[in-house]
Backbone as XML, in Angstrom:
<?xml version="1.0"?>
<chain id="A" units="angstrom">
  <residue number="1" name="UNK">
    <atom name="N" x="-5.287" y="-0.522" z="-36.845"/>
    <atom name="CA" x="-6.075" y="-1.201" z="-37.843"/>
    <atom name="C" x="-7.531" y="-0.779" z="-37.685"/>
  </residue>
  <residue number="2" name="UNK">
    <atom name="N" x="-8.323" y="-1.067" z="-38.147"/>
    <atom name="CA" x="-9.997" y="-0.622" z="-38.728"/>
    <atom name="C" x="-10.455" y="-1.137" z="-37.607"/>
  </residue>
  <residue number="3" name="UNK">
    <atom name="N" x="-9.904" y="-2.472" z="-36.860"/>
    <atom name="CA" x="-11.249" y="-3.175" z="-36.280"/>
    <atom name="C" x="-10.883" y="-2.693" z="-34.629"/>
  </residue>
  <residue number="4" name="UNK">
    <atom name="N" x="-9.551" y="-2.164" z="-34.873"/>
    <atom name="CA" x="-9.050" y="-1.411" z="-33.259"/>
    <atom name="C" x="-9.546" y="-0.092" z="-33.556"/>
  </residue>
  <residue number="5" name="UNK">
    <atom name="N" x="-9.762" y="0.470" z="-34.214"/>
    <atom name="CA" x="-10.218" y="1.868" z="-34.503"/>
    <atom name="C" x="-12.085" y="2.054" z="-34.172"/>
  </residue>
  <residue number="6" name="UNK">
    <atom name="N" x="-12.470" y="1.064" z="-34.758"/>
    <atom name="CA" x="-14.117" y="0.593" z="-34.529"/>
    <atom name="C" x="-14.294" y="0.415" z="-33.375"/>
  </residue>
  <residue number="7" name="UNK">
    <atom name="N" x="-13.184" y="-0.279" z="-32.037"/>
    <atom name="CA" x="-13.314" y="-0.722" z="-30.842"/>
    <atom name="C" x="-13.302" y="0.585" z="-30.088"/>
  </residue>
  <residue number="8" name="UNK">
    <atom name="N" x="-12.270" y="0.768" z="-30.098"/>
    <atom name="CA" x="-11.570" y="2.591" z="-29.859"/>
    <atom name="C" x="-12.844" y="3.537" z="-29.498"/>
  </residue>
  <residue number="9" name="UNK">
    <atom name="N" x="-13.550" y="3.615" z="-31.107"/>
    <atom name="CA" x="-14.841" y="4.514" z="-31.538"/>
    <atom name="C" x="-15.900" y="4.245" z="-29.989"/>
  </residue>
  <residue number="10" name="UNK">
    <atom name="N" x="-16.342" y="2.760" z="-29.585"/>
    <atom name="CA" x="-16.882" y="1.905" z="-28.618"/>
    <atom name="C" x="-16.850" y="2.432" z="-27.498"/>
  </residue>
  <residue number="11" name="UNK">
    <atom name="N" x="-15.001" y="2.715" z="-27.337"/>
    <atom name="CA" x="-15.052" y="2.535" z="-25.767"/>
    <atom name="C" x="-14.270" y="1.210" z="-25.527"/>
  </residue>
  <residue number="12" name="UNK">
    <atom name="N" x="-13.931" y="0.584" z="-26.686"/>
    <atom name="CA" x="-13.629" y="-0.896" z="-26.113"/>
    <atom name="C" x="-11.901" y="-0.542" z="-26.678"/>
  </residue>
  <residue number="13" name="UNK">
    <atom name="N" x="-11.437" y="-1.801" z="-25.930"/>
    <atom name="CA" x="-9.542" y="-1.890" z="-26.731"/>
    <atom name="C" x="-9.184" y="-3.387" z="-26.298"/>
  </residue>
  <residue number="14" name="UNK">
    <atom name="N" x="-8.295" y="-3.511" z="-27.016"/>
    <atom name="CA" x="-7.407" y="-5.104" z="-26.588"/>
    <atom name="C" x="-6.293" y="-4.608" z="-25.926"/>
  </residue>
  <residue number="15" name="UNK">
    <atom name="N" x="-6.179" y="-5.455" z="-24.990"/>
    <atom name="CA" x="-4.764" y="-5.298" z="-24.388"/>
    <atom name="C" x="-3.489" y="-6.585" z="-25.254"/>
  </residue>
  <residue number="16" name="UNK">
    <atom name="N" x="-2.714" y="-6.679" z="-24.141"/>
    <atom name="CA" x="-1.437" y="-7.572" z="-24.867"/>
    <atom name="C" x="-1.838" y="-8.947" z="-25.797"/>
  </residue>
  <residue number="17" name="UNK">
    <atom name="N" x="-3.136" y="-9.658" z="-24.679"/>
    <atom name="CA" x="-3.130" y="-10.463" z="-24.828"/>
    <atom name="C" x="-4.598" y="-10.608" z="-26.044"/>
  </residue>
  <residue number="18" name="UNK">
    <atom name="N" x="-4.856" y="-9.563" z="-26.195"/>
    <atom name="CA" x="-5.826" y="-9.977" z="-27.269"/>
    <atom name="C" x="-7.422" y="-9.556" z="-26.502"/>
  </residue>
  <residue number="19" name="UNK">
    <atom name="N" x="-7.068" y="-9.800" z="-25.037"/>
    <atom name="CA" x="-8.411" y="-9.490" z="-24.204"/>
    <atom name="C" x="-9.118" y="-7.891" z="-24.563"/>
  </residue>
  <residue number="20" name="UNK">
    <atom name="N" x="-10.247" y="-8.152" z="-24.459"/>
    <atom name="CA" x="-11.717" y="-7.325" z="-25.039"/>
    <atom name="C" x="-11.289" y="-6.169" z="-23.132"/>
  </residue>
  <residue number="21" name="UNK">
    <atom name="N" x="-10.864" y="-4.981" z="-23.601"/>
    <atom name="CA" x="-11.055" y="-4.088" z="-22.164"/>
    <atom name="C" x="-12.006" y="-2.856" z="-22.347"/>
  </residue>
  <residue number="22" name="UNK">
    <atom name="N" x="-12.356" y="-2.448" z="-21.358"/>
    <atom name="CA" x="-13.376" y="-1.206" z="-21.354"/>
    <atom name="C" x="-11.892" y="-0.207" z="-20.759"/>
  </residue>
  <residue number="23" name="UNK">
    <atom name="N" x="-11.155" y="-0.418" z="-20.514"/>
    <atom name="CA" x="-10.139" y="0.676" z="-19.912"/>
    <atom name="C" x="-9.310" y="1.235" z="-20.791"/>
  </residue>
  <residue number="24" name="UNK">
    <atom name="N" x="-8.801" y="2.049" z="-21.560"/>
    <atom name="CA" x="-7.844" y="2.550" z="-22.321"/>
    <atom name="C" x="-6.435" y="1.349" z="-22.010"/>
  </residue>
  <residue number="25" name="UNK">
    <atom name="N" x="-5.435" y="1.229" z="-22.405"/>
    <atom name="CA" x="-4.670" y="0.556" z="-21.841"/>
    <atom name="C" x="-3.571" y="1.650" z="-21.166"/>
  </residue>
  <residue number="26" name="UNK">
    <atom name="N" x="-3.280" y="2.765" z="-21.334"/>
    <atom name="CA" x="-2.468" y="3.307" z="-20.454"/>
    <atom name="C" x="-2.987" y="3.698" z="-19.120"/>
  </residue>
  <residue number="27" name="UNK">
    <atom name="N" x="-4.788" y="3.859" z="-19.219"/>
    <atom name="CA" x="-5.022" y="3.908" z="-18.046"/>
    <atom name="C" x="-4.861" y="2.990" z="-17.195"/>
  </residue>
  <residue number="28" name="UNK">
    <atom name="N" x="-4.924" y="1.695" z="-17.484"/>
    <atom name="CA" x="-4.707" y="0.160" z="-17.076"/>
    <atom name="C" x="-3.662" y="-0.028" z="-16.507"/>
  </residue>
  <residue number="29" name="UNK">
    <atom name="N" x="-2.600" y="0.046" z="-16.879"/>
    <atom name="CA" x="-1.143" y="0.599" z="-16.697"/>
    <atom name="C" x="-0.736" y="1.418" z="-15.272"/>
  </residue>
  <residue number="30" name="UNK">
    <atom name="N" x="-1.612" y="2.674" z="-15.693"/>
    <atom name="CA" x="-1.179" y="3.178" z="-14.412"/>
    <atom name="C" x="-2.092" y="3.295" z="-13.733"/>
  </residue>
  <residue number="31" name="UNK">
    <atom name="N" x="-3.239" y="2.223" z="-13.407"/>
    <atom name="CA" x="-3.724" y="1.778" z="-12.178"/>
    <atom name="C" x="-2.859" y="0.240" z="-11.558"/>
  </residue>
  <residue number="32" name="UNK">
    <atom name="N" x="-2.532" y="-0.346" z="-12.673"/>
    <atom name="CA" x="-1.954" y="-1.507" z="-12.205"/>
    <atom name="C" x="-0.270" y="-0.600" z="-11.584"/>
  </residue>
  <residue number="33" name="UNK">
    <atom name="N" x="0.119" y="0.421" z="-11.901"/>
    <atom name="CA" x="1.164" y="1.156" z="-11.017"/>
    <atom name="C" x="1.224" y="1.484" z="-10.095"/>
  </residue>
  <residue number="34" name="UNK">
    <atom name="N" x="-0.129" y="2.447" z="-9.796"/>
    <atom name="CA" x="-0.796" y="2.836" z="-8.356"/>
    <atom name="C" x="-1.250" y="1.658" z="-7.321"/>
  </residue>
  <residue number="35" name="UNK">
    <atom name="N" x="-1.716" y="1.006" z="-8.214"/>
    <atom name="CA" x="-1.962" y="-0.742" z="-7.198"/>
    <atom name="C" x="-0.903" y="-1.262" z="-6.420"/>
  </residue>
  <residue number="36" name="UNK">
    <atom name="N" x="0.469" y="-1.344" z="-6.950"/>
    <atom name="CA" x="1.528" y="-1.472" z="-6.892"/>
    <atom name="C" x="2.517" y="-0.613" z="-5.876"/>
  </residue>
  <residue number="37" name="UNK">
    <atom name="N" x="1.937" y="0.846" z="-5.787"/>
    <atom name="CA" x="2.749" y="1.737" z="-5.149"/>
    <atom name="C" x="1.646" y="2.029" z="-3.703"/>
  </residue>
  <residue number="38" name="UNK">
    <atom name="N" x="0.685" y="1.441" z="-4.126"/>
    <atom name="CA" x="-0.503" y="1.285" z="-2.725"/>
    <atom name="C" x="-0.152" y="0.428" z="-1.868"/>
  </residue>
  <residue number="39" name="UNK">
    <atom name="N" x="0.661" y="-0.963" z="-2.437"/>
    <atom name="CA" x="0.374" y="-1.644" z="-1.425"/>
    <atom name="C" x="1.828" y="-1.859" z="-0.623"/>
  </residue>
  <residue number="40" name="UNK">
    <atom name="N" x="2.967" y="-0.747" z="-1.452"/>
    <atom name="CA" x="4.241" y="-0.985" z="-0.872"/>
    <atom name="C" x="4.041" y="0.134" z="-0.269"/>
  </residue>
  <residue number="41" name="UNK">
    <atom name="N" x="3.269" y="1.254" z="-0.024"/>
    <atom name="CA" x="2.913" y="2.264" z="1.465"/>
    <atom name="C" x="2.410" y="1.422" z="2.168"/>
  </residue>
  <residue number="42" name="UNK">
    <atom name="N" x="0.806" y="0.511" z="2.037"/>
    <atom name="CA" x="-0.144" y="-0.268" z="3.157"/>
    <atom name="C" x="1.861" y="-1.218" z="4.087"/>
  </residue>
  <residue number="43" name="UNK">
    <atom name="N" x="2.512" y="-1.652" z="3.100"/>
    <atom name="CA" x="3.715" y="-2.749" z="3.668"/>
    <atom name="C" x="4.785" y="-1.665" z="4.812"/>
  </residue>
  <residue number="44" name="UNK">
    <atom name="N" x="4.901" y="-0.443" z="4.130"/>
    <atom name="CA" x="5.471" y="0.776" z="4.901"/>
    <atom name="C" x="4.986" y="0.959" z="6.271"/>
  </residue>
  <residue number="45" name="UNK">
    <atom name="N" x="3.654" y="1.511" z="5.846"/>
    <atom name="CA" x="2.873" y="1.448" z="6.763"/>
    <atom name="C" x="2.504" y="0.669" z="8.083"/>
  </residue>
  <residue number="46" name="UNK">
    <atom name="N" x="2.804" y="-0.838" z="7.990"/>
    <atom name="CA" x="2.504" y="-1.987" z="8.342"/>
    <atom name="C" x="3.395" y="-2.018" z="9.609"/>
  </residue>
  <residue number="47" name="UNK">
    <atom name="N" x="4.856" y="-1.713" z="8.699"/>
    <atom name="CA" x="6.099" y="-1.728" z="9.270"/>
    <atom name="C" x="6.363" y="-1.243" z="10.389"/>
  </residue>
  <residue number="48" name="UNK">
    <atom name="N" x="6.063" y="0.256" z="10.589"/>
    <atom name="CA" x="5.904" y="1.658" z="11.201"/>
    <atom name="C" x="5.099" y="1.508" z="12.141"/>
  </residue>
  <residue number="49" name="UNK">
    <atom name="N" x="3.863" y="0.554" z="12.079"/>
    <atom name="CA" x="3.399" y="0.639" z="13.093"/>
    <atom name="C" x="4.007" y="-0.492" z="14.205"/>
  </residue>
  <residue number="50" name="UNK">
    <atom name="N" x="4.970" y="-1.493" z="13.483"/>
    <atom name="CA" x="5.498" y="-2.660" z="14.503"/>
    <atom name="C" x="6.537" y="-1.779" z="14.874"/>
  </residue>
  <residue number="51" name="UNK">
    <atom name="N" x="6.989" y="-0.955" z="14.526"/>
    <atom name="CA" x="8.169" y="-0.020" z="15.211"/>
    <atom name="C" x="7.772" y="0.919" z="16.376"/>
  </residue>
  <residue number="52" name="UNK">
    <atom name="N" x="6.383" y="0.974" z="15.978"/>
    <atom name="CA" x="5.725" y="2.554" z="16.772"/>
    <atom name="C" x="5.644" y="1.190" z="18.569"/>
  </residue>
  <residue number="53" name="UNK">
    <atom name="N" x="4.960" y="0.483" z="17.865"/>
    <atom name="CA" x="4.801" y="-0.619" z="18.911"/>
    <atom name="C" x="5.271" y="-1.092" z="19.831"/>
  </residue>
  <residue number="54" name="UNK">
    <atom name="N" x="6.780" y="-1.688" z="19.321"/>
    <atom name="CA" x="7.981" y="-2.246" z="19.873"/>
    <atom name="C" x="8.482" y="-0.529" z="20.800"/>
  </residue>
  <residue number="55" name="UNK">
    <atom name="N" x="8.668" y="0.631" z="20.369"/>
    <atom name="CA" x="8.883" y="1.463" z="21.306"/>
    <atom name="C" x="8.367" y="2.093" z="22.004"/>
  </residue>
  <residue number="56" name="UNK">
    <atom name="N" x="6.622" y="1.678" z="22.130"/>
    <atom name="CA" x="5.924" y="1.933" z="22.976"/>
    <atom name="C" x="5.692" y="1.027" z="23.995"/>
  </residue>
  <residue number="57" name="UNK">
    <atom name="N" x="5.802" y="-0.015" z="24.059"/>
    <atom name="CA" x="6.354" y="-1.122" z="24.791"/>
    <atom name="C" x="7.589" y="-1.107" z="25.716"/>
  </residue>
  <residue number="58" name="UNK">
    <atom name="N" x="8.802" y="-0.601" z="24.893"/>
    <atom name="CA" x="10.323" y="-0.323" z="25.467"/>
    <atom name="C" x="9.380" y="0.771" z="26.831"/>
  </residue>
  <residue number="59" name="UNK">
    <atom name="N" x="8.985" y="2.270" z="26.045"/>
    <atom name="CA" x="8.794" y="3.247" z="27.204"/>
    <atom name="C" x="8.407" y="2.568" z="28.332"/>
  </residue>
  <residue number="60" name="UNK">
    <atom name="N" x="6.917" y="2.070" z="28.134"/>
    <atom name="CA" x="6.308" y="1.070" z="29.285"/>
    <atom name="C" x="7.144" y="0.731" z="30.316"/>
  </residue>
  <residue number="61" name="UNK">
    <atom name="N" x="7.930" y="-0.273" z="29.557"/>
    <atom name="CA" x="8.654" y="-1.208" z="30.906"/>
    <atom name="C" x="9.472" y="-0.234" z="31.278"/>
  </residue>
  <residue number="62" name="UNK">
    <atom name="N" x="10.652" y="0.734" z="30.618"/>
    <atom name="CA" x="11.070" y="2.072" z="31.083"/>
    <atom name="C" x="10.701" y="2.655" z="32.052"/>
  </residue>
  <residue number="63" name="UNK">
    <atom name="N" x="9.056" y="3.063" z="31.828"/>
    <atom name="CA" x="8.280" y="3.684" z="33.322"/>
    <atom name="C" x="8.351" y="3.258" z="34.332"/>
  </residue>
  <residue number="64" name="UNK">
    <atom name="N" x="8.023" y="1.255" z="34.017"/>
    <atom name="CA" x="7.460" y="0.624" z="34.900"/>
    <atom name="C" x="8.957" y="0.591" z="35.983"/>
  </residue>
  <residue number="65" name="UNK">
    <atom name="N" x="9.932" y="0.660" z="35.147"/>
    <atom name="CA" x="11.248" y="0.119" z="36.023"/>
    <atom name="C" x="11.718" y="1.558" z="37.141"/>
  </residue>
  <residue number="66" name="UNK">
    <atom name="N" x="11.462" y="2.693" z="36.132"/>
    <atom name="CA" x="11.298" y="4.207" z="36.649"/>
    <atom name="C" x="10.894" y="3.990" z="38.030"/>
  </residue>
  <residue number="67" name="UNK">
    <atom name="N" x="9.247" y="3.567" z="37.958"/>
    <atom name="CA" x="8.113" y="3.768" z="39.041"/>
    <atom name="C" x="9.300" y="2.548" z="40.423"/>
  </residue>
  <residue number="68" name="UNK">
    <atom name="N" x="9.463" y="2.058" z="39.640"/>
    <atom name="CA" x="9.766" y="0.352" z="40.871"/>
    <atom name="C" x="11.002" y="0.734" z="41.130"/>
  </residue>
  <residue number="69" name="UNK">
    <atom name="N" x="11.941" y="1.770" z="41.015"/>
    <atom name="CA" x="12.910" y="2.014" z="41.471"/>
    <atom name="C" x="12.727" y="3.401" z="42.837"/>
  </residue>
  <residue number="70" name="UNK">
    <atom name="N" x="11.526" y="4.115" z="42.202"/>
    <atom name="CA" x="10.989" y="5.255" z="43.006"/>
    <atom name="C" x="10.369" y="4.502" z="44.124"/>
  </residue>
  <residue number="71" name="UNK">
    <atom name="N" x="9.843" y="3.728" z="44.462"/>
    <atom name="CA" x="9.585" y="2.911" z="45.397"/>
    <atom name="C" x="10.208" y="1.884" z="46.214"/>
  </residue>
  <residue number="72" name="UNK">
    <atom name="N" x="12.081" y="2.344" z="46.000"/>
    <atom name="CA" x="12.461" y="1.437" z="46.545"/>
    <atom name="C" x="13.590" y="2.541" z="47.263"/>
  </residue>
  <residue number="73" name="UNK">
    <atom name="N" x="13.735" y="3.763" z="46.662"/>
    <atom name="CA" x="14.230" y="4.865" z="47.173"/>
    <atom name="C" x="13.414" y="4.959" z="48.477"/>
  </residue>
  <residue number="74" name="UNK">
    <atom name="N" x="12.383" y="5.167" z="48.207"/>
    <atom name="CA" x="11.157" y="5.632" z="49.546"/>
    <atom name="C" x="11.198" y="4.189" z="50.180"/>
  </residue>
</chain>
């Protein structure tokens, strides 16, 4: 229509709801996608490191039991 075309011309657009945006709406879209796929890596991420954790911990006591057995040989 004329008065989305005038907005358009602006720089401006409505989204779904009627709201006044400075963003194109597909760009909107696929930042609200990337937002989305950011924060299920940061949750990946999150994960990976309680794993990296938990088996750096396991080695530890591993060593520690290593070392306390070498000292009971001697």
């Amino acid at each position: 229509e004329m008065a989305q075309a005038a907005l358009g011309a602006a720089g401006l657009h409505l989204d779904e709801l009627n709201k006044l945006r400075v963003l194109e709406p597909e760009a909107a879209q696929q930042t609200g996608q990337l937002r989305e796929e950011c924060r299920a890596f940061l949750d990946k991420i999150a994960e990976f490191q309680k794993i990296v954790g938990s088996l750096i911990e396991l080695v530890d006591q591993l060593a520690k039991a290593a070392e306390s057995d070498k000292m009971k040989v001697l």
